[in-house]
C-alpha positions in Angstrom: -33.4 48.3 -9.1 -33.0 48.0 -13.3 -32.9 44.5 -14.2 -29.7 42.9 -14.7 -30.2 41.2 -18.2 -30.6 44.7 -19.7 -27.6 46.5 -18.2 -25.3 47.2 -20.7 -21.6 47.5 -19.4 -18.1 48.5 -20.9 -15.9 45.7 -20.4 -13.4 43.7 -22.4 -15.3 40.7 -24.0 -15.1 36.9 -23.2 -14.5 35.4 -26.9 -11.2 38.0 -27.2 -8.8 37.0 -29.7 -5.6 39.1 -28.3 -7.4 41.3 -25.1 -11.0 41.2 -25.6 -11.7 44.4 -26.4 -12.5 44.3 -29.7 -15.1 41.8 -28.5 -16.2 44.1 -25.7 -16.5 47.3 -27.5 -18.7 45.0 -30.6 -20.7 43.7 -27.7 -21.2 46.9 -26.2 -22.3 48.9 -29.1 -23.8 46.1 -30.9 -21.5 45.7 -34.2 -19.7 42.4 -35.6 -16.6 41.5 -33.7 -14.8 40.3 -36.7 -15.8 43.5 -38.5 -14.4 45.7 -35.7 -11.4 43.5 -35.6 -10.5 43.8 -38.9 -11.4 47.8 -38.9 -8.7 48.0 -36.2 -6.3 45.6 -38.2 -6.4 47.5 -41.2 -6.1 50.9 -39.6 -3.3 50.1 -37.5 -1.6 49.6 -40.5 -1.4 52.5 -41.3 -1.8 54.9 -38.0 -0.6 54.0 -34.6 -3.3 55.5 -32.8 -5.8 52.2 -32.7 -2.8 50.3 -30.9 -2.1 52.8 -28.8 -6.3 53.2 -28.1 -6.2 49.5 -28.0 -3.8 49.3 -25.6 -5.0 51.9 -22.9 -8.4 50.7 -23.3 -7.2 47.0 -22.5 -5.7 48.5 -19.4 -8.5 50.0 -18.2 -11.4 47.7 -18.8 -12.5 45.7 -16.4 -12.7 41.9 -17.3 -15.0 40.0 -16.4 -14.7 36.0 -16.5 -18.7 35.7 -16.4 -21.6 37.6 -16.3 -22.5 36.0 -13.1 -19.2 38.0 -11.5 -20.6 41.1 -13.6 -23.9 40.7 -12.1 -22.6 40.2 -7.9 -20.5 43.6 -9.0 -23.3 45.5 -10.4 -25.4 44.6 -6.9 -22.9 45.4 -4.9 -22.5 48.8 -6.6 -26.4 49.5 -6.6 -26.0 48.6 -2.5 -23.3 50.5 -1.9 -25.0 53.7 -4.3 -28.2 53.0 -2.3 -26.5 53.1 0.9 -24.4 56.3 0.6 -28.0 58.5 -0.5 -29.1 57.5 2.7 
């Protein structure tokens, strides 16, 4: 089984200013959250596709309140993976 620390999973960030997924997606991929924020900020003045992106991707992120929660999930999925390939 891949070692927890260096799973790397989608999901809406903790420090979230409005949703978290500004946070989340910097985390993710590694970029400044502030940076991304204001990226989104400035180009939803002008389009409405980043609030529109912002606000399915807020629906369908998970959230989780710690990574201890994200690492009982990712267990239980690895079990329940291993368990079905048998």
């Amino acid at each position: 089984m891949q070692d927890l620390s260096k799973v790397k999973l989608l999901a809406r960030g903790e420090s979230g200013v409005l949703g978290g997924v500004c946070s989340g997606l910097a985390e993710h991929y590694n970029l400044r959250k502030n940076g991304l924020r204001l990226a989104f900020i400035f180009s939803s003045l002008f389009l409405v596709i980043p609030v529109l992106l912002y606000i399915v991707l807020w629906l369908i992120l998970p959230c989780y309140p710690s990574t201890q929660a994200m690492a009982r999930h990712l267990r239980r999925k690895a079990l329940h993976y291993k368990n079905s390939a048998d």
